[in-house]
C-alpha positions in Angstrom: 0.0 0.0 0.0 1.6 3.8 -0.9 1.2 6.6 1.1 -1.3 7.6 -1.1 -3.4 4.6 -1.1 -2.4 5.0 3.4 -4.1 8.5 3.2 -7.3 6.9 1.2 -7.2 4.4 4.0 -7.6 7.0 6.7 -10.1 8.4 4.3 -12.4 5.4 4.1 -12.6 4.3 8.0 -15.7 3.5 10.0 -17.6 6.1 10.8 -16.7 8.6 7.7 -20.1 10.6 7.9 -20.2 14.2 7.1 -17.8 16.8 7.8 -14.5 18.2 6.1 -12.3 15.4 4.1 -8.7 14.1 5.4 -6.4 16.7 4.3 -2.8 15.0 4.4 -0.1 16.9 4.8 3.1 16.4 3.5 6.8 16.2 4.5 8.3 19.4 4.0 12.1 18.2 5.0 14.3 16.0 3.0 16.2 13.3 5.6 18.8 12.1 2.9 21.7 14.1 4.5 20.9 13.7 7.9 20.6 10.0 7.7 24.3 10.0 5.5 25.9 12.2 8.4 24.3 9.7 11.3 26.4 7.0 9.8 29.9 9.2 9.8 32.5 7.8 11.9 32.8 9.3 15.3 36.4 10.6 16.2 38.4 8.3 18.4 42.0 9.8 19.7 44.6 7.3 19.7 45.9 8.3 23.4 49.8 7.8 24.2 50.9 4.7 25.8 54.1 5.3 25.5 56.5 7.9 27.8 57.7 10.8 25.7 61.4 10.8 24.2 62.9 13.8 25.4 64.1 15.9 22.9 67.5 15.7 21.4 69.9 17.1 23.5 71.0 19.6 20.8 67.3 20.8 20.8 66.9 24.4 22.3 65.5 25.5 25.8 62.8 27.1 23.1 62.5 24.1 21.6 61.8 21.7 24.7 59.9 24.4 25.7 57.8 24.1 22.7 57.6 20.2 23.1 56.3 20.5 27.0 53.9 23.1 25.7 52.6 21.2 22.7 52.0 17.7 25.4 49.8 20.4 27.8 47.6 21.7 24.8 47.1 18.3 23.1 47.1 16.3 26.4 47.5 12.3 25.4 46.7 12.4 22.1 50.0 14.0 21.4 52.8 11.6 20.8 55.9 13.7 20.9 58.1 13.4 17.4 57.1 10.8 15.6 57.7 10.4 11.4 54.5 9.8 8.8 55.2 6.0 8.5 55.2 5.4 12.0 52.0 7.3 12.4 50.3 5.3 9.6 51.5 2.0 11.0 50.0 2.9 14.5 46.8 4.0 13.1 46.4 1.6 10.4 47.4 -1.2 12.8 45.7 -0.4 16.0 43.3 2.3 14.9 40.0 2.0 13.3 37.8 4.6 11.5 38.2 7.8 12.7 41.2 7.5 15.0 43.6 9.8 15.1 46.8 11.3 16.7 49.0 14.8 17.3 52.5 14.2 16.6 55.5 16.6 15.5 57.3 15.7 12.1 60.9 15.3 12.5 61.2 18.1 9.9 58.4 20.3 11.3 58.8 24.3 12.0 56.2 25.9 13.7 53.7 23.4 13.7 52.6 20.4 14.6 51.1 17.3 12.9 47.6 16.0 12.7 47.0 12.6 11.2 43.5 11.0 10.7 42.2 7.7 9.7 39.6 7.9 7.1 38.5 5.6 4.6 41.5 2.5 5.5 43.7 5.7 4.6 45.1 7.7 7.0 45.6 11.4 6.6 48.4 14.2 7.5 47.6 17.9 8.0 49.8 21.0 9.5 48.3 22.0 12.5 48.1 25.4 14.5 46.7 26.8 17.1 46.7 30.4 18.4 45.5 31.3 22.0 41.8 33.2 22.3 41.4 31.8 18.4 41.5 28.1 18.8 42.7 25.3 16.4 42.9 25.3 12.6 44.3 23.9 9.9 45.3 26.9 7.5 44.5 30.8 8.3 41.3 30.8 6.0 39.3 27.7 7.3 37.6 27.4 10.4 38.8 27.9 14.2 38.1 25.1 17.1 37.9 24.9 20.6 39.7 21.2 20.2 41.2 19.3 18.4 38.3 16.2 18.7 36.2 19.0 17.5 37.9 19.5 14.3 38.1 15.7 14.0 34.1 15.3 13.8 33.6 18.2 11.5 36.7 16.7 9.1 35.9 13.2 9.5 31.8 14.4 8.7 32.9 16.6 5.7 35.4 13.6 4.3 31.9 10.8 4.6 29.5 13.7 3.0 31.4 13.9 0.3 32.2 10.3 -0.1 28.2 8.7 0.0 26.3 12.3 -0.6 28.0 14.1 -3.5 25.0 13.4 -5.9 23.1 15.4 -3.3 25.4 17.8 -2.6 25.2 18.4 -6.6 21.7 18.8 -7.0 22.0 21.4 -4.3 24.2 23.3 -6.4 22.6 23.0 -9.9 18.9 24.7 -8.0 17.9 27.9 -9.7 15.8 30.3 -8.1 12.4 28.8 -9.0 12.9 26.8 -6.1 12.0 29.3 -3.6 8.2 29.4 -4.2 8.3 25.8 -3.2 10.9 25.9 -0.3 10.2 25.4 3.3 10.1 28.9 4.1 7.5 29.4 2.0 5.5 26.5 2.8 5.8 27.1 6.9 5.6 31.0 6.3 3.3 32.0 3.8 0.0 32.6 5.9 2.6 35.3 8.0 3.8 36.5 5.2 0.4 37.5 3.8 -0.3 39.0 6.9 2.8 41.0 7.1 2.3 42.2 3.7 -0.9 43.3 4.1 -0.3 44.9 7.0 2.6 46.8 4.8 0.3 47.6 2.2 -1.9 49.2 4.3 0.7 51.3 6.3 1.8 52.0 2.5 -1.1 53.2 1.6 -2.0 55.4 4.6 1.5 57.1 4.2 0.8 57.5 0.6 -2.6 59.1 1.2 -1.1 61.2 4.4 1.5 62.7 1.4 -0.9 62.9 -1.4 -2.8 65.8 1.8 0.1 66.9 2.5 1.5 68.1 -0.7 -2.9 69.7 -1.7 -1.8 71.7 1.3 2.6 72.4 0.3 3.3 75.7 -1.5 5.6 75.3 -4.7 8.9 75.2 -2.5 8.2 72.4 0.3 6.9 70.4 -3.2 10.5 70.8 -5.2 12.2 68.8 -2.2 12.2 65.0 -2.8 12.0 63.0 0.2 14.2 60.3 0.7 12.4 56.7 1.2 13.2 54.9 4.7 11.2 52.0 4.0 12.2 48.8 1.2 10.6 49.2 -2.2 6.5 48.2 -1.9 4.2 48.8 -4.9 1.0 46.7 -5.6 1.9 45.0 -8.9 -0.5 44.9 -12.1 -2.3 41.7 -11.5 -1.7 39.8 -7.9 -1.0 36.3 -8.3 -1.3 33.7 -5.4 1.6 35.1 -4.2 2.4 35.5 -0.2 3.9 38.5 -1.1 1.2 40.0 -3.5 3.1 43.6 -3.2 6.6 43.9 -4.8 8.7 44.1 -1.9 12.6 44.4 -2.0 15.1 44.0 1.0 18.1 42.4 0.8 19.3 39.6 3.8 21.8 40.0 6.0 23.1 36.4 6.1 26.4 35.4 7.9 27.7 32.1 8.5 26.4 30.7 11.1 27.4 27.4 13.6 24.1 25.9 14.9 23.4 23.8 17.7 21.6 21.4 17.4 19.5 19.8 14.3 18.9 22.2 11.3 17.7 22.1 8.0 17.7 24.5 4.8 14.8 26.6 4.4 15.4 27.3 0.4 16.4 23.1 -0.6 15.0 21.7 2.9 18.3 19.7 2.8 20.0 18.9 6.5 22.3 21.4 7.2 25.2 19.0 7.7 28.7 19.5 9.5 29.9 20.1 13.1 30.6 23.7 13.1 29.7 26.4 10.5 26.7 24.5 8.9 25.3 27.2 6.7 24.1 30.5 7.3 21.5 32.7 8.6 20.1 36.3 8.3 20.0 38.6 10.9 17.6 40.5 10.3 14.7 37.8 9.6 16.5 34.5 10.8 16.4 32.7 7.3 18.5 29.5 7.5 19.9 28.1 4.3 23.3 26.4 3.2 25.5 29.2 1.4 25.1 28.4 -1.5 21.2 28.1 -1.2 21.3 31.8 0.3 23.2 32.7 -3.1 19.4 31.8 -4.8 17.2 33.4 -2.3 15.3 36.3 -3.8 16.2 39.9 -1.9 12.8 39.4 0.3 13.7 39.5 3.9 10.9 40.6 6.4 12.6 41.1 9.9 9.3 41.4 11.4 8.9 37.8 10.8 11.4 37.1 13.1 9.2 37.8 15.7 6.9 35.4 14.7 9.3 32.4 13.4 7.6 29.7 15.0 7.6 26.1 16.1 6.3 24.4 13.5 9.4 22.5 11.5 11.9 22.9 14.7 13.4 19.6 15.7 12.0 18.3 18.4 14.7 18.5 21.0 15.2 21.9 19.9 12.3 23.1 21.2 12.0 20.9 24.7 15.5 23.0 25.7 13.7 26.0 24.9 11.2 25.6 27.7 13.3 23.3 30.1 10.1 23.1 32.5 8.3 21.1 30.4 9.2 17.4 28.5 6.9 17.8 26.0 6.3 20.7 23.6 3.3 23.4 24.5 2.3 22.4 21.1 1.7 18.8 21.4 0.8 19.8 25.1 -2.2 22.0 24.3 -3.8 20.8 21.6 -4.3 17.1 23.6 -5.6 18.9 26.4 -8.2 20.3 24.2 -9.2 17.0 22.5 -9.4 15.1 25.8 -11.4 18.1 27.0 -14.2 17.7 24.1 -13.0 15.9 21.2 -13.1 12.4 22.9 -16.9 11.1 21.6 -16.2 13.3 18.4 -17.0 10.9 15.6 -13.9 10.5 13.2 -11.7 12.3 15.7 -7.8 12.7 14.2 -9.6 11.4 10.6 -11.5 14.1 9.9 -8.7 17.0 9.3 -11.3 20.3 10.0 -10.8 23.0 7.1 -7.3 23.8 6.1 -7.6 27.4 6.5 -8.9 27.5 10.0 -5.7 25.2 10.9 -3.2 27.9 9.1 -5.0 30.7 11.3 -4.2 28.3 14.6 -1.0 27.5 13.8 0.0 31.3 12.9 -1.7 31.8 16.3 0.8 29.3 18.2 3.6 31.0 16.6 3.0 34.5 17.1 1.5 34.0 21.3 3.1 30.6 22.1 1.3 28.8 25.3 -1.2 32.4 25.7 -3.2 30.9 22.4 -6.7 30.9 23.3 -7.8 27.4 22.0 -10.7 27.5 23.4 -14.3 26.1 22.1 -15.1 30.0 21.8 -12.3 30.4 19.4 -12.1 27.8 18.0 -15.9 25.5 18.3 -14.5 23.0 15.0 -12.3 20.7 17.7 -11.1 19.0 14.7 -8.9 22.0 14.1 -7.2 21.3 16.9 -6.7 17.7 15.9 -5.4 18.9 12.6 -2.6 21.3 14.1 -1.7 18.6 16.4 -1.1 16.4 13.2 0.5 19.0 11.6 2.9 20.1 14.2 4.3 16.2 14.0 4.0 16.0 10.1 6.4 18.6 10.4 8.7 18.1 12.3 12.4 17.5 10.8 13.0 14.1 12.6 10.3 12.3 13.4 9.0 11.0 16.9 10.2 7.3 16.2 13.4 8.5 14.7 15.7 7.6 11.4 17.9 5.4 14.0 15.2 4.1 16.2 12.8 3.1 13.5 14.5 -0.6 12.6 14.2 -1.4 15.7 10.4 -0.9 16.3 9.8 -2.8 13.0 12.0 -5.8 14.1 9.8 -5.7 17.3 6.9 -5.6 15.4 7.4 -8.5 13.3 8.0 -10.9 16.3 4.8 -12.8 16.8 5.2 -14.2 20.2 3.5 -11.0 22.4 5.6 -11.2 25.2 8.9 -11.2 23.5 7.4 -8.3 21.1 6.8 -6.0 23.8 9.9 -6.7 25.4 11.3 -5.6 22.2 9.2 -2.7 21.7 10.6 -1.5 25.5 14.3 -2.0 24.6 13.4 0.2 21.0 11.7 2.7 22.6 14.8 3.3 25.2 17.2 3.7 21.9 14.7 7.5 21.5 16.4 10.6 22.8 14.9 11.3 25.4 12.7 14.4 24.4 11.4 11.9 21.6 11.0 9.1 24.3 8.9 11.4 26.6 6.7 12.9 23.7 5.8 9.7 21.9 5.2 8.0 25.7 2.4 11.3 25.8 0.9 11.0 22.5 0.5 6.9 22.5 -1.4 7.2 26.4 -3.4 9.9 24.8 -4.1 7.7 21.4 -5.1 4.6 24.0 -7.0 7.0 26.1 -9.1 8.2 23.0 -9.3 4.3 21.4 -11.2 3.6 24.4 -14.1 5.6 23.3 -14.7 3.4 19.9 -18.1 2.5 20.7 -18.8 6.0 20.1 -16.0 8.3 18.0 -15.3 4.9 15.6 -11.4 5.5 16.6 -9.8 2.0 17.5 -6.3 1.5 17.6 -5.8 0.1 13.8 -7.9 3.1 13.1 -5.2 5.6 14.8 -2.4 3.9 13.9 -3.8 4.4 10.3 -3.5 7.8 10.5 -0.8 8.6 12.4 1.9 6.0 10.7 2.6 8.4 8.4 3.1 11.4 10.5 5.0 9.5 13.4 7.3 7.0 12.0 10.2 7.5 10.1 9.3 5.9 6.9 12.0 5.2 4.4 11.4 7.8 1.8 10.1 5.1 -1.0 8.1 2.7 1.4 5.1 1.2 -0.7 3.4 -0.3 1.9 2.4 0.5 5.0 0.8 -2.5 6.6 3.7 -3.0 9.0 4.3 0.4 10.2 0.5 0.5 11.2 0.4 -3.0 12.9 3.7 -1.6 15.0 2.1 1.1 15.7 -1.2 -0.1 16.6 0.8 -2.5 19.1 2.5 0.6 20.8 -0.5 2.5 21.3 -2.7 -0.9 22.6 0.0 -1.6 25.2 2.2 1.4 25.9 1.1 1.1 29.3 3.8 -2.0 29.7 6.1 -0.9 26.8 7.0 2.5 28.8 6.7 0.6 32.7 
């Protein structure tokens, strides 16, 4: 079964009735890159077991100086003067992917030696370091606080280009008709409307305030131009279904940028991969986008939506350090505290979508006032709104809750047909989760079980949620054709996450 043929699945369960159709959303982010980085080899320094020759005894005071400095910075991972075949023997012979070692060549001057095992090859770069700037490897490239540091962004950059060039190259053949379809767009357009109209308007008052003004100017105020303060705005000949219907023109401020944390591009919605200086990101409106993405991005940047840059699309764990008070997001928090409140005997609850609109105008509301959102019946009396955003929210997110790492597991689990050893299974998968993604799928599954025990009268059973929410909270390979396993899993997890999380 496709994820098409899942989503007419959801669409043709017990109970369909009246009321808006199933409205599936889809992924926004591409997982590609992330996935190829998650399998990079971690850095492993090869620590000295050996006690340090002392230099020769025609060596300097500066010089033994240098040598007693150089074992201080690099600690054990510095092996005192040792040539490049030794270093290759050590780490080809004891060393596995990613190991590596400090040493200084025998002909060295100034510097010292970093050598790296990549690929059943190991690898020998000059290495500096200057104090308040940190570690580096020429004076152009990037500065470290370490030296395991510069390890994990190397060894990641080496495996990215390895097993993700073909990626890396449609990134740089894009042209700027991507941008209509980017992730910016898609999470941003409703604010964007609403920022542009509220420019057009403030437009068009200023316009009409001068238009009054200069009736009432004698001949010299008129022969003054003013200067304008704000970005170029006029209302085009015909408005297209555009976000930004008025012709708008700012230029970003973008600087590179070193993110913590999971980020993805908002112009390819390709993972911004690397350790430290991932991509970049505007100042002014807090666009994100690799640097050569930000080369394609149109000269549209709206710092007032940085105000309201919101939560939908932000990883996960990204957002639970944000509020460290609470384990799961306000989000996720919110919305089930509004369906257990009166979406519980709602027939079709989490099938039927509500109306697409409606659910841009909550969401928009959740980014701009955060946990202050009035959700309530009053504002918003469709609660299958609320169940939409909630679906949304995950849909969106960058990694999903059962995660690119955890997800073979759950499947193994699934597929075991003796129950006892399953669950047992499914407990030992869900502990492999970080824990922000342990904690929030633990919430929604006790709030999926709690509303499946209301079939007789919303028509919701387990199979039935698990139908719907496979898609949104599993991380499906990107060409799965069938979803029958995913939704048996998951129907297992939510009938008996009661033991699975004991």
């Amino acid at each position: 079964m496709s994820r098409n043929a899942a989503a007419g699945v959801v669409a043709t369960l017990p109970g369909g009735g009246g009321g808006e159709p199933s409205s599936p959303v889809q992924k926004v982010w591409k997982p590609e890159l992330y996935k190829i980085q998650l399998e990079a080899p971690a850095p492993c320094p090869m620590r000295c077991q050996r006690t340090l020759p002392l230099p020769p005894t025609k060596s300097t005071a500066e010089e033994v100086e240098q040598d007693n400095q150089a074992a201080r910075l690099y600690g054990s991972e510095y092996h005192g003067l040792m040539g490049h075949l030794e270093a290759e023997h050590l780490l080809g012979l004891t060393g596995g992917e990613g190991s590596y070692l400090v040493r200084r060549s025998p002909m060295s001057d100034g510097f010292y030696t970093l050598s790296l095992r990549f690929n059943k090859r190991t690898r020998h770069y000059k290495l500096f370091h200057k104090p308040g700037v940190g570690h580096y490897l020429r004076e152009q490239d990037k500065r470290f606080d370490s030296v395991y540091d510069m390890v994990a962004d190397g060894l990641i950059n080496f495996h990215m280009q390895l097993h993700a060039s073909p990626i890396i190259q449609q990134i740089n053949q894009q042209t700027k008709n991507c941008y209509q379809q980017s992730p910016y767009m898609t999470l941003n357009g409703r604010k964007l409307r609403a920022l542009s109209n509220e420019l057009g308007k403030t437009n068009a008052a200023a316009a009409t305030a001068a238009a009054a003004a200069k009736d009432d100017a004698s001949p010299k105020d008129v022969d003054v131009p003013l200067m304008p303060t704000q970005p170029l705005v006029s209302q085009p000949p015909a408005v297209a279904m555009d976000p930004m219907p008025l012709i708008y023109e700012k230029l970003h401020h973008f600087k590179v940028h070193t993110f913590k944390g999971l980020n993805w591009c908002e112009f390819c919605a390709n993972f911004l991969w690397g350790f430290t200086a991932q991509g970049v990101k505007c100042e002014a409106c807090g666009f994100v986008a690799h640097t050569k993405c930000s080369e394609l991005v149109p000269p549209k940047c709206v710092p007032d939506l940085k105000r309201i840059r919101g939560v939908f699309g932000t990883d996960l764990a990204t957002m639970v350090q944000l509020d460290p008070r609470h384990q799961i997001p306000f989000v996720v928090r919110r919305c089930v505290e509004e369906v257990e409140a009166r979406g519980m005997l709602q027939e079709g609850i989490y099938r039927v979508s509500g109306f697409a609109d409606e659910i841009e105008a909550l969401k928009l509301a959740l980014d701009r006032e955060g946990e202050k959102t009035d959700m309530s019946e009053a504002a918003y009396g469709n609660v299958n709104v609320i169940a939409g955003t909630l679906k949304l929210y995950l849909r969106l997110l960058p990694v999903p809750l059962i995660t690119f790492q955890a997800y073979p597991s759950f499947m193994t689990a699934g597929r075991n047909t003796k129950q006892a050893e399953q669950l047992q299974m499914m407990s030992e998968a869900v502990r492999r989760l970080p824990p922000a993604h342990y904690s929030c799928l633990q919430y929604m599954l006790e709030h999926l079980k709690r509303v499946a025990s209301h079939y007789a009268v919303n028509k919701m059973n387990e199979h039935n949620l698990a139908t719907v929410f496979a898609p949104t909270l599993i991380a499906t390979p990107q060409h799965m054709t069938n979803l029958t396993e995913e939704i048996f899993m998951l129907s297992s997890l939510i009938t008996h996450c009661k033991i699975i999380f004991a």
